[in-house]
C-alpha positions in Angstrom: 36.5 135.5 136.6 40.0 134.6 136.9 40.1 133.3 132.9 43.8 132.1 133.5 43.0 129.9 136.2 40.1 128.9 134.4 41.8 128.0 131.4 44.2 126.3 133.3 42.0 124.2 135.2 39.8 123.2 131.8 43.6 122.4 130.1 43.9 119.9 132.8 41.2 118.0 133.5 41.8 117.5 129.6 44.7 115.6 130.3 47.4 118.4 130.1 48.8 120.2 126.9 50.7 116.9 126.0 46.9 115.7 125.3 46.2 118.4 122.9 46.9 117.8 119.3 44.3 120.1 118.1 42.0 122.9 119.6 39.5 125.5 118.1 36.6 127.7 119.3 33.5 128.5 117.5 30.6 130.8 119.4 30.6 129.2 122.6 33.1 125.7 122.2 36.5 124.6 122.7 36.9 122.0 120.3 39.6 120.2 121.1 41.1 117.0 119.4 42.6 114.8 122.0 45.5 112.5 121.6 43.9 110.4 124.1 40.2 110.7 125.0 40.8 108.6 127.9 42.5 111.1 129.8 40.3 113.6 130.5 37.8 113.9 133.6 34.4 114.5 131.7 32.9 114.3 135.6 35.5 117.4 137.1 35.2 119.2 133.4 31.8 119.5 133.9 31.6 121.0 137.3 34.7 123.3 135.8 34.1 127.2 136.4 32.8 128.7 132.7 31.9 125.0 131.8 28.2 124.9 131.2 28.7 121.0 129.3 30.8 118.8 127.7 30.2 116.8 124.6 32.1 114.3 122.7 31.1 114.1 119.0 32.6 113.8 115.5 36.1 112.9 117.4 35.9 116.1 119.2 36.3 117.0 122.8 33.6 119.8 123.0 33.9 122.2 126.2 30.8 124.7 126.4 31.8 127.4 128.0 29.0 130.3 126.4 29.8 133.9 125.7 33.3 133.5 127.5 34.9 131.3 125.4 36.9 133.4 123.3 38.5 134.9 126.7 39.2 131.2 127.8 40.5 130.8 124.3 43.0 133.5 124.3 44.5 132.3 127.6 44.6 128.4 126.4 46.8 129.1 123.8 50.0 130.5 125.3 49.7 127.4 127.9 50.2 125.0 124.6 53.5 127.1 123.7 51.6 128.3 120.2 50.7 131.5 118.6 47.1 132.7 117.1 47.3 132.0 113.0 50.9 131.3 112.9 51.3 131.0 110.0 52.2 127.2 108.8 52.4 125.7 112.4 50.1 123.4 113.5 47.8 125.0 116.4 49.4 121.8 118.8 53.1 121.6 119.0 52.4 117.9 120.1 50.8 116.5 117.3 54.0 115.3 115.5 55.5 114.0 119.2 52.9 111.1 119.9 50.7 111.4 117.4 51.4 108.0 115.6 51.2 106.1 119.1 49.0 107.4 121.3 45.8 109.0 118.6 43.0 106.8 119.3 41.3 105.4 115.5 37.8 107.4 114.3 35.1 106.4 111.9 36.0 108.1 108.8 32.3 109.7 109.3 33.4 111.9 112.0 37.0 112.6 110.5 34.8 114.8 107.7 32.8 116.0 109.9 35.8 117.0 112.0 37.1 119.0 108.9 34.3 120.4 107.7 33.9 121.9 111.3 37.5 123.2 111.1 37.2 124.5 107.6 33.8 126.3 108.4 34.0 127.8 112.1 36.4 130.1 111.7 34.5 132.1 109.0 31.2 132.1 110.9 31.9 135.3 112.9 32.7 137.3 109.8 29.7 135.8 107.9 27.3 136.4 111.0 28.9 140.2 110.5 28.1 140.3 107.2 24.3 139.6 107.6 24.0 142.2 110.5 25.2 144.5 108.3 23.0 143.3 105.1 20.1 142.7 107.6 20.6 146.9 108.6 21.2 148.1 104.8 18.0 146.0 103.9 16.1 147.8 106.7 17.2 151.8 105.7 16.5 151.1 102.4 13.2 150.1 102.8 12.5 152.9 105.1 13.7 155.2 103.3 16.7 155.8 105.3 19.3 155.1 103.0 19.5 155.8 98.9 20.8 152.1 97.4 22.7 154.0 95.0 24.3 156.3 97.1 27.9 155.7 98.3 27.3 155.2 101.7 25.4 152.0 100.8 27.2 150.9 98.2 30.2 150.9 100.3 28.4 148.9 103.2 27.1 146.9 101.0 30.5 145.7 99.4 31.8 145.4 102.7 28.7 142.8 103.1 29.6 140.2 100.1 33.4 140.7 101.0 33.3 137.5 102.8 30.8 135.7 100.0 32.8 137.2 96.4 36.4 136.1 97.9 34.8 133.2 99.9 37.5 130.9 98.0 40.8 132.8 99.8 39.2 132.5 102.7 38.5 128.8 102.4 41.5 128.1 101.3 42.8 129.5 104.2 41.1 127.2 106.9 41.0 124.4 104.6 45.1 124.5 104.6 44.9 124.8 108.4 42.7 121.4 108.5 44.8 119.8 106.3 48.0 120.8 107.2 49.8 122.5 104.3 51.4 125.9 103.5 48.9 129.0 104.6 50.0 131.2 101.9 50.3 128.4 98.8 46.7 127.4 99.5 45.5 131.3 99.3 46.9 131.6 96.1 45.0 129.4 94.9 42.0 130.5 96.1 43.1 134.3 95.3 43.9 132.7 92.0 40.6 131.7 91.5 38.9 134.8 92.2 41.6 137.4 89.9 39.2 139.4 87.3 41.3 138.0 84.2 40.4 134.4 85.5 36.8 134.7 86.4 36.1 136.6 83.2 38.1 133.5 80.8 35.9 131.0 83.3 32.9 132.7 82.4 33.2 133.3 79.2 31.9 129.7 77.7 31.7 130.7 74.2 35.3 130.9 73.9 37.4 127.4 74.3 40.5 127.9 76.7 44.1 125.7 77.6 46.7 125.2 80.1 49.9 123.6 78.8 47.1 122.3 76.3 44.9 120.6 78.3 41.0 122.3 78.2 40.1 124.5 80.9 36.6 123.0 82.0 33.6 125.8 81.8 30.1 125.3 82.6 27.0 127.0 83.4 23.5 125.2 85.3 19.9 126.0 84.8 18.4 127.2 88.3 14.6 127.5 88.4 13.7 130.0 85.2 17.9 131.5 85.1 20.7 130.2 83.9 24.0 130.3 85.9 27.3 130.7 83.6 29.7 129.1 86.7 32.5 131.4 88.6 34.9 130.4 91.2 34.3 134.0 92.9 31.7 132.7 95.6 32.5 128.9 95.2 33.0 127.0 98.3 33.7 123.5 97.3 36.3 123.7 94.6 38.7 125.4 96.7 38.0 122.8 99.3 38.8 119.8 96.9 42.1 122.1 95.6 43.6 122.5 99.1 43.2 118.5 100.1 44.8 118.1 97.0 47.5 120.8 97.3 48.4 118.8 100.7 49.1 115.5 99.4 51.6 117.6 96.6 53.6 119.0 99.1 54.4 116.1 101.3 55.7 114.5 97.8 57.6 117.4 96.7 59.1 117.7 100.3 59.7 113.9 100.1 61.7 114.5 96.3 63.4 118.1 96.5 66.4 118.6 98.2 66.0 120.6 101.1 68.3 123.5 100.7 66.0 124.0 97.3 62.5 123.3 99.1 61.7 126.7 99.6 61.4 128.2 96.6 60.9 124.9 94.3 57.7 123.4 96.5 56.2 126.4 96.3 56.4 126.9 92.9 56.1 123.5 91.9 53.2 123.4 93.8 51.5 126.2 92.1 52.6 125.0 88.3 50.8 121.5 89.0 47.7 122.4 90.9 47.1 125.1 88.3 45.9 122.6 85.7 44.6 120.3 88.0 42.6 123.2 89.5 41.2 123.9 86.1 41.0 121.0 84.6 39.9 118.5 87.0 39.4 118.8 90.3 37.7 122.8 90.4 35.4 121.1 87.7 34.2 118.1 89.9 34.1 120.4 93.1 31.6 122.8 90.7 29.2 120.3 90.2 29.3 118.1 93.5 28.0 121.9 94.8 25.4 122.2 91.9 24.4 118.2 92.9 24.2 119.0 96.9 22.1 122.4 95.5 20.1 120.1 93.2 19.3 117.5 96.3 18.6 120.1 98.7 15.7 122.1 96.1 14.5 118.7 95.1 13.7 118.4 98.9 12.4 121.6 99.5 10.2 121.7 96.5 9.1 118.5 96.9 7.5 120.1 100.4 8.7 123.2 101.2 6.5 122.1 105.0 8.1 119.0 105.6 12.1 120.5 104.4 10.9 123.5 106.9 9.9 121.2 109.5 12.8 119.0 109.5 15.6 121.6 109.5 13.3 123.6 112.7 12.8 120.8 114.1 16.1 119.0 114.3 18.5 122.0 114.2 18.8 122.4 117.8 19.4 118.4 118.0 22.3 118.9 115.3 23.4 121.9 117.9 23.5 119.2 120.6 26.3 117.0 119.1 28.7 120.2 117.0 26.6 118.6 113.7 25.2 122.0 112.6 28.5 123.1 111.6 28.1 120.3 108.8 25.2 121.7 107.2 26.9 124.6 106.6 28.1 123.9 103.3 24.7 123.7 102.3 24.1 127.1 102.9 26.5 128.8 101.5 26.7 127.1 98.7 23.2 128.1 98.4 24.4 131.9 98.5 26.8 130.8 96.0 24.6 129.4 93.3 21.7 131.8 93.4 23.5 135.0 93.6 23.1 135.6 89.6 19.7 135.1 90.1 18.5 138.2 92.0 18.5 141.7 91.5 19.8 142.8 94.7 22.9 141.4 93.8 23.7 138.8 96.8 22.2 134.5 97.0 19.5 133.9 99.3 19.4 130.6 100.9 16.8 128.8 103.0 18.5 126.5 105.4 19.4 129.7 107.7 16.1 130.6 107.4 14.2 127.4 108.7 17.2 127.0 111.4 15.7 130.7 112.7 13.0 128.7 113.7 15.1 126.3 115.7 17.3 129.4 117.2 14.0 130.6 118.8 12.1 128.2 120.0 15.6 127.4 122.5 15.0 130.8 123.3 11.3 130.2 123.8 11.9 127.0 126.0 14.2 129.2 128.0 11.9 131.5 128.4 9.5 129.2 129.5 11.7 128.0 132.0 12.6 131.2 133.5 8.9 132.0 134.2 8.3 128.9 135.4 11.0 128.2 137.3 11.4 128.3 141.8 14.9 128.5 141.4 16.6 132.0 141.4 19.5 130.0 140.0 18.2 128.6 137.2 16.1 131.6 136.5 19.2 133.7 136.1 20.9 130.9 134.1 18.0 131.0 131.4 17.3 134.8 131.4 20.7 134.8 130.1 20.5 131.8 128.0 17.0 133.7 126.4 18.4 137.0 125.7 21.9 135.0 123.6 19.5 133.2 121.7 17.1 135.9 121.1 18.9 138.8 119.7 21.7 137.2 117.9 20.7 133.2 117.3 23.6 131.7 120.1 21.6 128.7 121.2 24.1 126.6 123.1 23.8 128.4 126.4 19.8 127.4 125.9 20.4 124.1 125.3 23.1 123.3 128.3 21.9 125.4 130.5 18.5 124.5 130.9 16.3 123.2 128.3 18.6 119.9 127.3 19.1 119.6 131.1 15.5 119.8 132.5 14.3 117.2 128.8 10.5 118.8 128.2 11.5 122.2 127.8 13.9 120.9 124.7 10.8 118.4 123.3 9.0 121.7 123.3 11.7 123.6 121.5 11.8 120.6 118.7 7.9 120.6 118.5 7.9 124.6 118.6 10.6 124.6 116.0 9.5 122.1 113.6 5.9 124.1 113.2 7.4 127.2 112.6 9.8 126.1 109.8 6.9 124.2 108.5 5.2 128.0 108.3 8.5 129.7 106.4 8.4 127.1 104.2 5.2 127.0 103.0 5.5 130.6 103.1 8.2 130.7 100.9 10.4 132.7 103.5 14.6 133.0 102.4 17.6 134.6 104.3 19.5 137.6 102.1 23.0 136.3 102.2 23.8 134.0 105.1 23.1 135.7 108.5 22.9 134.0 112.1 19.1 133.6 113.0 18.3 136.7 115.6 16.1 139.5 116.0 19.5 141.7 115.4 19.3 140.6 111.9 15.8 140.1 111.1 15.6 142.7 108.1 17.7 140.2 106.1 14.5 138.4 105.4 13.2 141.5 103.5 15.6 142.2 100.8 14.2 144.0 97.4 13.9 140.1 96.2 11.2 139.3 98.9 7.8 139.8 99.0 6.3 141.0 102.1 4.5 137.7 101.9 7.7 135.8 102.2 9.0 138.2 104.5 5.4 137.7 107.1 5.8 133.8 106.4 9.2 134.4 108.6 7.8 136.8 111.1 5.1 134.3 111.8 7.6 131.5 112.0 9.3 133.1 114.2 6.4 133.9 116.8 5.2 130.5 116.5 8.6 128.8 117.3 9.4 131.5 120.0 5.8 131.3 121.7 4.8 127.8 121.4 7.7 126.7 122.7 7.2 128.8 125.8 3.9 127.7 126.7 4.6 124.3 125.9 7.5 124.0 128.7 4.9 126.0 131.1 2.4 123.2 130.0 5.2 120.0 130.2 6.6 121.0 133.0 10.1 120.1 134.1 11.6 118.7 136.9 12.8 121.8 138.6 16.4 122.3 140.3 16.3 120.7 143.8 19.9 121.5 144.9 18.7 125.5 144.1 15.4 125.2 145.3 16.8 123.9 149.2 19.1 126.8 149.2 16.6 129.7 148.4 14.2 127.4 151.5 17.7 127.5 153.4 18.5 131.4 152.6 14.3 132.1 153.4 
């Protein structure tokens, strides 16, 4: 595959760079953000080479393009005249040209879901990284392989909850890119928040604290039978909340400071006033908005661990369909964030990763089911592949486009298939160690010292249920098989 010409091809039938005023990637999708939707041929994308399917959602112009996208990625970008993470430019050099004329209006629903998907992508390669390698150091040292208290794991380990303890630097980082403020201003803030001085004054609540004599705000919450004395290390949403802030500063300072002085004066300016507001105010209210989310989201799951189970299996892969997964992430790791105090192994466990397992293999069951099922040698190639991605390391997308969405039944079977097994992990009482991407690559995460073999079985059996069911429920439903295939291996014959 020729990935310049592809990339080429893909940027036009976009409408051209001067379209772009935004693009990212996650696993397997451009996401671009079009100055004009209207300009793009959906019909000629589709058929594109490396396109497996287009969608339009949450004011995003989704191109599926599987296990090649970060190839096609690498050669879009020097077509739209930018560089990868420079530093304070926006990723579109058009977006200050047109934008104000030609930008089409969204629904301020799918602006936040916009963000959140830029703030959150980016980190979910490191984060599916850090639960292979947790998923691995859980397996040794249950075997016996590996001494938890010799160097060797503790090192690993570290390297594990990199991503989790200094979560708020790398927020801040893709927050400020979402945004659109200075790179390095918003990782101070979040470095800021993690410094050992200021995460032992934040969690030391017996002792009152100022800033230019207002009261630094310290709390702690009651989870389950623990208590959880609050620290920014780990946070996710204060950070968030300090970086939309932090944006709105520097567009007044840059509006009020000369500009021969803006560039040491908005910095530090910036970083005077957002201390105390970080503090005071806003790193307060984003503490317990994510104890209130965490609060809703147990109330649910204890209210019936089956049904929370069997929603989140169920409709996972439907959330995959329209780049609405990405939302729920927050959830998660806020999950991690909250609980970590709480277990002995020293990392938060969370459930929502776990019940989406379910969901991530019964695609790969439905795929499955279609493969053997299938006349086509086309399509049975198309969802061997799409089987083995979602199988070992939880990349669904190729699943869902490439057969199972296409051909209906087999993705009713997946959203049957998935719903009962997350109904099993939650009854079960099954939980992820950390926050690791649902495959069999990292299936030892879900037998941390903090699990029970119990829990651990509950997933297993999950698992098999979503991942079996699903494929002899599409060998029972049936599909509509591919015609246009089938009448060239008759023709070939």
């Amino acid at each position: 595959m020729d990935y310049n010409k592809v990339a080429s091809t893909i940027l036009e039938d976009v409408g051209g760079k001067e379209n772009v005023k935004d693009l990212t990637r996650c696993f397997t999708r451009l996401r671009f953000i079009l100055m004009d939707p209207g300009k793009a041929n959906k019909a000629k994308l589709t058929k594109d080479e490396g396109v497996i399917q287009v969608v339009e959602a949450q004011g995003e112009y989704q191109v599926v393009c599987g296990a090649k996208v970060d190839k096609i990625y690498e050669a879009i970008l020097p077509m739209l005249n930018v560089k990868r993470d420079s530093s304070d430019a926006d990723l579109s050099a058009n977006a200050s040209a047109g934008e104000a004329i030609t930008e089409q209006k969204q629904s301020v629903w799918n602006k936040i879901l916009q963000t959140i998907s830029q703030i959150f992508t980016p980190i979910v390669p490191a984060i599916a990284a850090s639960g292979l390698i947790k998923g691995l150091l859980s397996a040794f040292s249950r075997l016996g392989w590996m001494d938890p208290a010799g160097s060797t794991y503790v090192i690993l380990f570290a390297a594990s909850n990199i991503i989790f303890y200094y979560m708020p630097v790398f927020l801040a980082y893709t927050s400020s890119k979402a945004f659109k403020c200075s790179r390095v201003a918003a990782m101070v803030l979040g470095a800021f928040l993690c410094y050992p001085a200021i995460d032992t004054l934040i969690t030391d609540t017996a002792t009152a604290s100022t800033i230019f004599g207002l009261p630094v705000i310290k709390t702690a919450f009651t989870i389950g039978e623990s208590t959880k004395v609050f620290s920014y290390t780990e946070s996710v949403i204060p950070i968030i909340l300090s970086v939309w802030v932090l944006s709105y500063l520097e567009k007044f300072l840059k509006k009020v400071v000369p500009e021969i002085l803006q560039i040491i004066l908005v910095p530090g300016l910036s970083l005077i006033i957002m201390l105390p507001v970080m503090l005071c105010v806003v790193g307060p209210v984003g503490a317990y908005i994510g104890y209130f989310l965490q609060w809703i989201y147990s109330a649910i799951i204890s209210f019936s661990p089956a049904l929370g189970g069997a929603m989140i299996g169920g409709l996972w892969g439907v959330a995959v369909i329209f780049g609405a997964h990405r939302a729920l992430l927050p959830i998660g790791l806020n999950d991690v964030a909250v609980t970590a105090s709480a277990h002995k192994c020293g990392a938060g466990h969370n459930t929502l990763m776990c019940y989406a397992g379910a969901a991530n293999f019964a695609q790969a069951g439905a795929a499955l089911g279609v493969m053997l099922k299938t006349k086509s040698k086309e399509l049975r190639g198309v969802a061997a592949s799409a089987t083995v991605s979602a199988f070992l390391v939880g990349i669904t997308e190729p699943a869902i486009y490439g057969c199972n969405l296409r051909l209906k039944k087999p993705m009713i079977a997946a959203i049957i298939a998935g719903a009962a097994g997350g109904a099993i992990m939650g009854i079960g009482g099954a939980s992820n160690h950390g926050f690791a991407n649902n495959g069999i690559l990292t299936i030892a995460t879900y037998y941390c010292s903090d699990n029970t073999f119990g829990m651990f079985l509950a997933y297993l059996i999950g698992i098999c249920v979503a991942f079996f069911g699903a494929c002899a429920l599409t060998m029972i439903l049936g599909f509509e098989d591919d015609k246009d295939a089938e009448m060239e291996k008759q023709i070939d014959a």
